[in-house]
C-alpha positions as CSV (number, residue, x, y, z in Angstrom):
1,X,156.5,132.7,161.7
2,X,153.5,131.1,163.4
3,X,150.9,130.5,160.5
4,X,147.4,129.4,161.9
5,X,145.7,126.1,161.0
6,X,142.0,126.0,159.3
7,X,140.5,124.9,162.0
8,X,141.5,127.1,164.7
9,X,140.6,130.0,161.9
10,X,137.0,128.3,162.3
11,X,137.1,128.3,165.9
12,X,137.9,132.0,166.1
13,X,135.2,133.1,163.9
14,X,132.3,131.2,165.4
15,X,133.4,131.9,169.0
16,X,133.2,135.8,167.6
17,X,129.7,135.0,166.1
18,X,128.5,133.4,169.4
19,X,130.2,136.2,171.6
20,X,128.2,139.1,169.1
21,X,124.6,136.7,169.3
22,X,125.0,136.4,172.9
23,X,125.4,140.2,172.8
24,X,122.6,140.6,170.6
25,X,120.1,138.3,172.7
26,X,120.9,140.2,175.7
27,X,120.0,143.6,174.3
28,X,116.7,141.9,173.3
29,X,116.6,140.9,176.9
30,X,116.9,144.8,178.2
31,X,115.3,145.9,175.8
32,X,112.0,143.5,176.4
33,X,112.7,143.8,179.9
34,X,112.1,147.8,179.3
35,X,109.1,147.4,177.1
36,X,107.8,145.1,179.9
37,X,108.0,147.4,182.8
38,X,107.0,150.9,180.7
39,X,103.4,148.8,180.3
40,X,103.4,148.2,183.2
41,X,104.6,151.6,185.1
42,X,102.2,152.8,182.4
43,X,99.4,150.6,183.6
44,X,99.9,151.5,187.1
45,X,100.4,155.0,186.7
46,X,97.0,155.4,185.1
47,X,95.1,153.1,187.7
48,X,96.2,155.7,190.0
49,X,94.9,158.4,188.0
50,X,91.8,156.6,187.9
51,X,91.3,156.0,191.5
52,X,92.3,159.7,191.9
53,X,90.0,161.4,190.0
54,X,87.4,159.1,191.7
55,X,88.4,159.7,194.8
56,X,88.8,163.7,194.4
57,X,85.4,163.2,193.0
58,X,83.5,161.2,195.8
59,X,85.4,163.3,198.2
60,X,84.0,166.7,196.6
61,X,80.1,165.1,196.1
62,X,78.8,163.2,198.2
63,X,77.6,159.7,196.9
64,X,74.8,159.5,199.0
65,X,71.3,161.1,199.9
66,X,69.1,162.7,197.6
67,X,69.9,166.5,196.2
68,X,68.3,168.6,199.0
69,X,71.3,167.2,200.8
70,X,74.0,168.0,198.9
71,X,76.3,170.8,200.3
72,X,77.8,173.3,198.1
73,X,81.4,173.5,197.3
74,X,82.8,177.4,195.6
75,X,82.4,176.4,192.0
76,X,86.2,177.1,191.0
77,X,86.5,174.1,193.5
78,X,84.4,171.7,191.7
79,X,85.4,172.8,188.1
80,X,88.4,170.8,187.7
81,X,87.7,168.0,189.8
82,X,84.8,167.8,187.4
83,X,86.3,168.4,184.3
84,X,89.3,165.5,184.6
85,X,86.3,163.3,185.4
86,X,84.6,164.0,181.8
87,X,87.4,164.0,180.5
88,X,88.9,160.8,181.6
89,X,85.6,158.8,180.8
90,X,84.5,160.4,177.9
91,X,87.6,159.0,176.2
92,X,86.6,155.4,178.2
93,X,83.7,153.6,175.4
94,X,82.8,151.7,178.7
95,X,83.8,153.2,181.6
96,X,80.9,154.8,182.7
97,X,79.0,151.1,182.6
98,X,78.3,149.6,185.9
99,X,76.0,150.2,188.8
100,X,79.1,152.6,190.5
101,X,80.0,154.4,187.7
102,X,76.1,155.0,186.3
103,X,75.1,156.1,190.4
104,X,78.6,158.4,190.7
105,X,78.0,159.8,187.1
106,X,73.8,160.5,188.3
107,X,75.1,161.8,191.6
108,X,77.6,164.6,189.6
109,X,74.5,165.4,187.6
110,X,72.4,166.2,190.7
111,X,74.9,168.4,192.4
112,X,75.3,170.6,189.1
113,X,72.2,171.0,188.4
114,X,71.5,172.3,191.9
115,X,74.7,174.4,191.4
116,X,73.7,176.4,188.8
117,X,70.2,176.8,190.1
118,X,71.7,178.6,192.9
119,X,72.2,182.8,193.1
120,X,75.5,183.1,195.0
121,X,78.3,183.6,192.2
122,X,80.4,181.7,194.7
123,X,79.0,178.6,194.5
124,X,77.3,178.9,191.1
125,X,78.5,176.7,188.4
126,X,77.1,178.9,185.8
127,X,79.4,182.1,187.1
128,X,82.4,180.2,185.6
129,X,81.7,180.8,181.7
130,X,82.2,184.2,182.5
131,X,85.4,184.1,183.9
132,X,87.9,185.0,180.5
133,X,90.5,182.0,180.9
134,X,87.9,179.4,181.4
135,X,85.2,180.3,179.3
136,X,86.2,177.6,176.7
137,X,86.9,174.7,178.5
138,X,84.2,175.2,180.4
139,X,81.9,175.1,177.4
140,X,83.5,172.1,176.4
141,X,83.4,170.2,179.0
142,X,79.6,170.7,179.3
143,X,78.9,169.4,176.1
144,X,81.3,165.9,177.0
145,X,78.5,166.0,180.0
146,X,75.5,166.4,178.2
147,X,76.9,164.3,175.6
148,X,77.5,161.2,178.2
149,X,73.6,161.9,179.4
150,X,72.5,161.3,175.6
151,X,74.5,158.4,175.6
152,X,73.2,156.9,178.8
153,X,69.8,157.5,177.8
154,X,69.7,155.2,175.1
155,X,70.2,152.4,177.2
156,X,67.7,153.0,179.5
157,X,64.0,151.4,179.7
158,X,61.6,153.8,181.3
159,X,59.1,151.0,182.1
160,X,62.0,149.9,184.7
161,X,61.2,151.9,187.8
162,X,65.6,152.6,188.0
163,X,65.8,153.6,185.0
164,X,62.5,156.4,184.8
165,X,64.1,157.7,188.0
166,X,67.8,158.3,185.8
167,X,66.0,159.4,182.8
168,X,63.9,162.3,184.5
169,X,67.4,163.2,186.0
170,X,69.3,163.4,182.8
171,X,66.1,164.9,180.8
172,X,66.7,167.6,183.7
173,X,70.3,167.9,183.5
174,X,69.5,168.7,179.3
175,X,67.1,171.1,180.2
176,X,68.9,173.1,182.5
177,X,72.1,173.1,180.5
178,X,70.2,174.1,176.9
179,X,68.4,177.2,178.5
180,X,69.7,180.1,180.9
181,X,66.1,180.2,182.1
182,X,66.9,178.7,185.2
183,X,70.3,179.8,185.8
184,X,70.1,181.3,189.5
185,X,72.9,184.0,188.9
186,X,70.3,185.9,186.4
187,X,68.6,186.6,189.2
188,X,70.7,189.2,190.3
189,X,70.5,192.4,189.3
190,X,74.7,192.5,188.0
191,X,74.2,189.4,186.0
192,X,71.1,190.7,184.5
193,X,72.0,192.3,181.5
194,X,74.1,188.6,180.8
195,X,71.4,187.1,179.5
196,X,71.8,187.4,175.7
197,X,75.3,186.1,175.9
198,X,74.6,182.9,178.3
199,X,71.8,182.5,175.5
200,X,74.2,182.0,173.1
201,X,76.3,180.0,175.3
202,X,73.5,177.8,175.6
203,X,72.8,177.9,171.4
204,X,76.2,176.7,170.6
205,X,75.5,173.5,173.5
206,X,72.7,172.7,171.3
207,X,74.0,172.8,168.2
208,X,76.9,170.6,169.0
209,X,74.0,168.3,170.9
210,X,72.2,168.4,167.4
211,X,75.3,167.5,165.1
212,X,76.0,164.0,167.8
213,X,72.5,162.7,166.3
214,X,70.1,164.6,169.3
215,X,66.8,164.4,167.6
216,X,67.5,160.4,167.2
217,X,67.9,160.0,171.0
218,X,64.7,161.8,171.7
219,X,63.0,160.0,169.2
220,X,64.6,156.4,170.5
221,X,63.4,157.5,174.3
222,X,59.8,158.5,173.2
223,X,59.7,155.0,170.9
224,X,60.6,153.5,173.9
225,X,58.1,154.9,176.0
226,X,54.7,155.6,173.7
227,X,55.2,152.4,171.0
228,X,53.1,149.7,173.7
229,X,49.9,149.3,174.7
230,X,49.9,151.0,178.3
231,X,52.8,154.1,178.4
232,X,55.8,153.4,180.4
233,X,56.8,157.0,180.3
234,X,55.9,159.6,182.7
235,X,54.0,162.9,181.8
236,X,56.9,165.0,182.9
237,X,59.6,163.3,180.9
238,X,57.3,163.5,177.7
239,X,57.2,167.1,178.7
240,X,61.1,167.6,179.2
241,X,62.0,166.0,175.9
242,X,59.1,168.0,174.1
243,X,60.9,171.4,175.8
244,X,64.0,170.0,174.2
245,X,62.8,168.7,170.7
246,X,62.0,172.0,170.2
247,X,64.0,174.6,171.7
248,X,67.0,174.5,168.7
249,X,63.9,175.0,166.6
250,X,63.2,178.2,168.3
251,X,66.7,179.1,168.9
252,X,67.9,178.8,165.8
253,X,64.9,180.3,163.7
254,X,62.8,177.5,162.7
255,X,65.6,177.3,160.0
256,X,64.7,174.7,156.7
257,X,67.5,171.6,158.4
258,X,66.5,172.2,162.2
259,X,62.7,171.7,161.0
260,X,63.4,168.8,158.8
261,X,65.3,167.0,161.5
262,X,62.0,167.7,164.1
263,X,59.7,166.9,161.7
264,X,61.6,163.4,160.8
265,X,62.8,162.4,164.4
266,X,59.9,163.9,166.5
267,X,56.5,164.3,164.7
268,X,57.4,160.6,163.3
269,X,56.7,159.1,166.3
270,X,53.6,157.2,165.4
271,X,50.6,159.0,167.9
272,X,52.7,161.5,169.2
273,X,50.3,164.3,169.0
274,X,47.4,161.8,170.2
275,X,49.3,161.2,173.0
276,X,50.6,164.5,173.9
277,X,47.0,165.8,173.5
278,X,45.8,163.5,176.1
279,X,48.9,163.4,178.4
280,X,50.5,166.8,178.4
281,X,48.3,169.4,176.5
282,X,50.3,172.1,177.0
283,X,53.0,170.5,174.8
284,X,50.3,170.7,172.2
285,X,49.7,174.6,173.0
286,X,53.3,174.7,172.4
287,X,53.0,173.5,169.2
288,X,50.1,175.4,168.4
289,X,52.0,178.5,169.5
290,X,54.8,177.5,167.3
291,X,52.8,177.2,164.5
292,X,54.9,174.2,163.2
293,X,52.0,172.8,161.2
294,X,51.6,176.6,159.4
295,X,55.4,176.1,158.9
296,X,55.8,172.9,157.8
297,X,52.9,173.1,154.6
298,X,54.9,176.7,153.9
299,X,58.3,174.8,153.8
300,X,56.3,171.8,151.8
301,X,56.1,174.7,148.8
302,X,59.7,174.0,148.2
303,X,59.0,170.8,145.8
304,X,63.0,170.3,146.2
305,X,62.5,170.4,149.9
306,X,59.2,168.2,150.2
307,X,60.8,166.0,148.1
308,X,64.3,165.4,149.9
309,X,62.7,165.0,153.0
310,X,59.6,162.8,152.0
311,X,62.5,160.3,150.3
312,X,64.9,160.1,153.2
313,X,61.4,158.7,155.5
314,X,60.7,154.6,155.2
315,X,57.3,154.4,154.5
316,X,56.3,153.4,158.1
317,X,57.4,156.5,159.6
318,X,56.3,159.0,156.3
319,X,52.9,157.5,157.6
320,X,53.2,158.0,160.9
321,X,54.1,161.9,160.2
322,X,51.3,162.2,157.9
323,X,49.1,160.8,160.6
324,X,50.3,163.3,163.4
325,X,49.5,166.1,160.7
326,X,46.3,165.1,160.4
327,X,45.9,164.8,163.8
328,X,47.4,168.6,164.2
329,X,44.8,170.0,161.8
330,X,42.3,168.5,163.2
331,X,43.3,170.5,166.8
332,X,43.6,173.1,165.2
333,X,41.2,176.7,166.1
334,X,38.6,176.2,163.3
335,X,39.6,179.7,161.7
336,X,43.1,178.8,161.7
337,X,41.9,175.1,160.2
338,X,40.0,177.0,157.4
339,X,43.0,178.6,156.7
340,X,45.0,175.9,156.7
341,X,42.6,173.3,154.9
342,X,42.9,175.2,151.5
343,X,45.3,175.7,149.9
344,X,48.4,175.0,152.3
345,X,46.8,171.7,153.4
346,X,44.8,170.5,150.1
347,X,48.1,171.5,147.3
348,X,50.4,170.6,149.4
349,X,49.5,167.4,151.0
């Protein structure tokens, strides 16, 4: 019987080893190979998603010519194309940087703000939170909106003539998105009795507006504009972010956080109330009207709450506050003042 040597016993075993790395390498091989060309079918795939949502985008809204021009689409048109395009680039950190993106992103704004100014139900962007099965994402998809125009706001300068003209837009897109008030379907007599509920619609935008750090952004844009010698913001953006300072305020019952957060971001901003006063009075009438002064020295009782909120203020802007009181009192109807002046003002202060 045939007995083998030692050495071909050797051979045998490492040609098995080489025959079951060779097998092993090339299963690497496929499987790299794989791995290599998912990325990339991946990669591809959602460049053409990309250029797809653009395209169904600039292909809905026209790019160019100014609002008056832009021709309607039926709103359950525009909804989706709209809503993959938040959706997309509200998950992109930087997509919406770049001259393109920031004119295609201004040019959306435009076209729905004009479609929910208008009355036909058709056409009206505003009909579609009444429709049962798209209520929801509807509302969602707002807020990613309004939350992309906060965030483009704090990059802008309004002394750069560009930039003014892109934040009066997106101060308008707020406004019109926060309130019902110019809504065009509440103009007809059906949609009428609608008004309380696209109210709260418009409450729940605004608190989900206030929670991503709202009164910061209005602060940072008025900072921006008023902390200079000569003002590089415009009357009527002063205005539109007054309107929107303080409708949670009124909206949500002048409760103790919404009027700490106004008081802190907003009537810190050192000669606010000078400014406003000389600027756009009737945001001082506003005020007035609001009696935010009267509610402030009432909500300064609380020592717990004066206390909180005088500690979480750096010195600079505690004095800056202090000074736009002041200033308020001093605007104040001279009966009211007298109220005021002792002992809300005097104890408290």
């Amino acid at each position: 019987m045939f007995v083998p040597s030692e050495s071909q016993k050797k051979s045998f075993l490492e040609h098995t080893k080489a025959a079951r790395e060779e097998r092993a390498l090339e299963k690497r091989r496929e499987g790299a190979a794989v791995r290599i060309q998912a990325q990339w079918k991946g990669y591809v795939t959602r460049r053409q998603y990309h250029n797809q949502i653009i395209s169904d985008l600039d292909n809905l809204i026209a790019a160019e010519g100014n609002e008056k021009d832009v021709e309607l689409m039926p709103a359950i048109t525009v909804y989706p194309v709209v809503r993959r395009f938040l959706t997309y680039f509200q998950s992109k950190k930087q997509a919406l940087e770049g001259e393109q993106s920031r004119e295609r992103f201004e040019c959306l704004c435009r076209y729905l703000n004009k479609a929910m100014e208008t009355d036909s139900p058709k056409m009206s962007y505003a009909a579609l939170c009444l429709h049962k099965d798209k209520s929801l994402p509807w509302l969602a998809h707002i807020k990613s909106l309004l939350s992309l125009c906060c965030q483009m706001l704090q990059d802008l300068k309004p002394e750069n003539h560009t930039d003014s003209i892109s934040l009066a837009l997106y101060l308008h897109t707020l406004v019109v998105f926060t309130s019902p008030k110019s809504w065009g379907i509440l103009r007809s007599k059906q949609f009428e009795k609608l008004q309380p509920a696209l109210q709260k619609i418009c409450c729940n935008i605004q608190g989900k507006l206030v929670q991503n750090g709202f009164f910061k952004t209005m602060r940072s844009i008025m900072l921006k504009g008023t902390a200079r010698e000569d003002l590089s913001i415009k009357p009527v953006s002063i205005k539109a972010i007054m309107t929107l300072s303080t409708r949670p305020l009124i909206d949500g019952d002048f409760s103790r956080n919404l009027l700490a957060q106004f008081l802190g971001e907003i009537l810190s901003v050192p000669a606010l109330v000078y400014h406003l006063n000389i600027i756009t009075p009737q945001c001082i009438e506003q005020l007035t009207s609001m009696e935010i002064l009267k509610r402030f020295l009432q909500a300064a009782d609380d020592a717990n709450f004066f206390s909180e909120f005088t500690n979480s203020m750096p010195g600079t802007k505690l004095l800056a506050f202090l000074a736009n009181v002041v200033n308020l009192f001093t605007i104040e109807s001279p009966l009211e003042a007298k109220e005021l002046a002792y002992p809300l003002f005097t104890v408290n202060i």
